[in-house]
C-alpha positions in Angstrom: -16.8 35.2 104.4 -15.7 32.5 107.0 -18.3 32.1 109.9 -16.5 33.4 112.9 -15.8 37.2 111.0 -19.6 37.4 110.8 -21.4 40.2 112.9 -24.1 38.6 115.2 -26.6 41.2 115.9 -27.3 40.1 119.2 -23.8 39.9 120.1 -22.5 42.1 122.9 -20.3 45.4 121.6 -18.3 44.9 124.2 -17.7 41.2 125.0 -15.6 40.7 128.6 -13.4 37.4 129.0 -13.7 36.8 132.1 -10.0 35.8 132.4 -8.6 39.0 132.1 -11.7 40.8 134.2 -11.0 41.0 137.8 -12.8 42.2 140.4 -11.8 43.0 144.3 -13.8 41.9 146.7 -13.2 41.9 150.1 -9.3 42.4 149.1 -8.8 39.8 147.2 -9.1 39.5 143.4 -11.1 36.9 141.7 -12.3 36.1 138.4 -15.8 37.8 138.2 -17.5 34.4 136.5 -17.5 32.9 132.9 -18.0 35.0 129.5 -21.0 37.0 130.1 -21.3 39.9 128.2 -23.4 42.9 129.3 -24.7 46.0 127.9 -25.9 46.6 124.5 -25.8 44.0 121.4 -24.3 45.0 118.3 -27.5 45.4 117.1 -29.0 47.9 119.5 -25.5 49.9 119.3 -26.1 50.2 115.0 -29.4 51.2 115.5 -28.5 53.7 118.3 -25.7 55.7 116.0 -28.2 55.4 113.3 -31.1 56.9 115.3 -28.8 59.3 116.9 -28.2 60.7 112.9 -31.8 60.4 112.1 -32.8 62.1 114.9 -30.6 65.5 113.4 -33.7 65.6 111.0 -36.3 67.4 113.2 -39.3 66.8 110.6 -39.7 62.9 110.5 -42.0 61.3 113.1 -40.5 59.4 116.7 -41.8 56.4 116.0 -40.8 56.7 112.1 -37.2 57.1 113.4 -37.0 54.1 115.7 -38.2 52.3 112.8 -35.9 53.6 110.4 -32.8 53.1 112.5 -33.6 49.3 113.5 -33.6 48.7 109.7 -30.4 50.8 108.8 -29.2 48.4 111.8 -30.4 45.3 110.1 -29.3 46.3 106.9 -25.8 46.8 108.3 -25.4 43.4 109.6 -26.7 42.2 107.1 -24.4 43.6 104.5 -21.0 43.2 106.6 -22.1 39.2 106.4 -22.0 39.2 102.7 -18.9 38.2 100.6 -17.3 40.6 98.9 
């Protein structure tokens, strides 16, 4: 797999070029400031969705599900890295 189609975990979900986001202020528009992503990584989104599926099971422990989903997470990125 080429290096720039692999999945970074602690890349944003979301990334925001900042020359296509504007913002108003004070009536005019500007350019809101270089790439700067915000909000979740990729990594905290996969375990999210993963926790949020765990969490259907009501008989495993919090802490045990936290657990679990960062390394479904992990294991995610770490198998969309590999060559087929």
């Amino acid at each position: 797999m080429k290096d720039k189609n692999k999945t970074k975990g602690n890349d944003p979900i979301n990334p925001i070029d900042s020359d296509i986001l504007i913002s108003e202020r004070n009536g005019n528009f500007d350019s809101v400031g270089s790439m700067n992503p915000f909000g979740l990584t990729k990594r905290e989104y996969f375990a999210a969705i993963a926790l949020q599926g765990l969490a259907a099971n009501r008989y495993i422990v919090p802490i045990k599900l936290v657990k679990n989903a960062i390394e479904i997470a992990d294991l995610l990125i770490s198998k969309l890295n590999q060559d087929d």
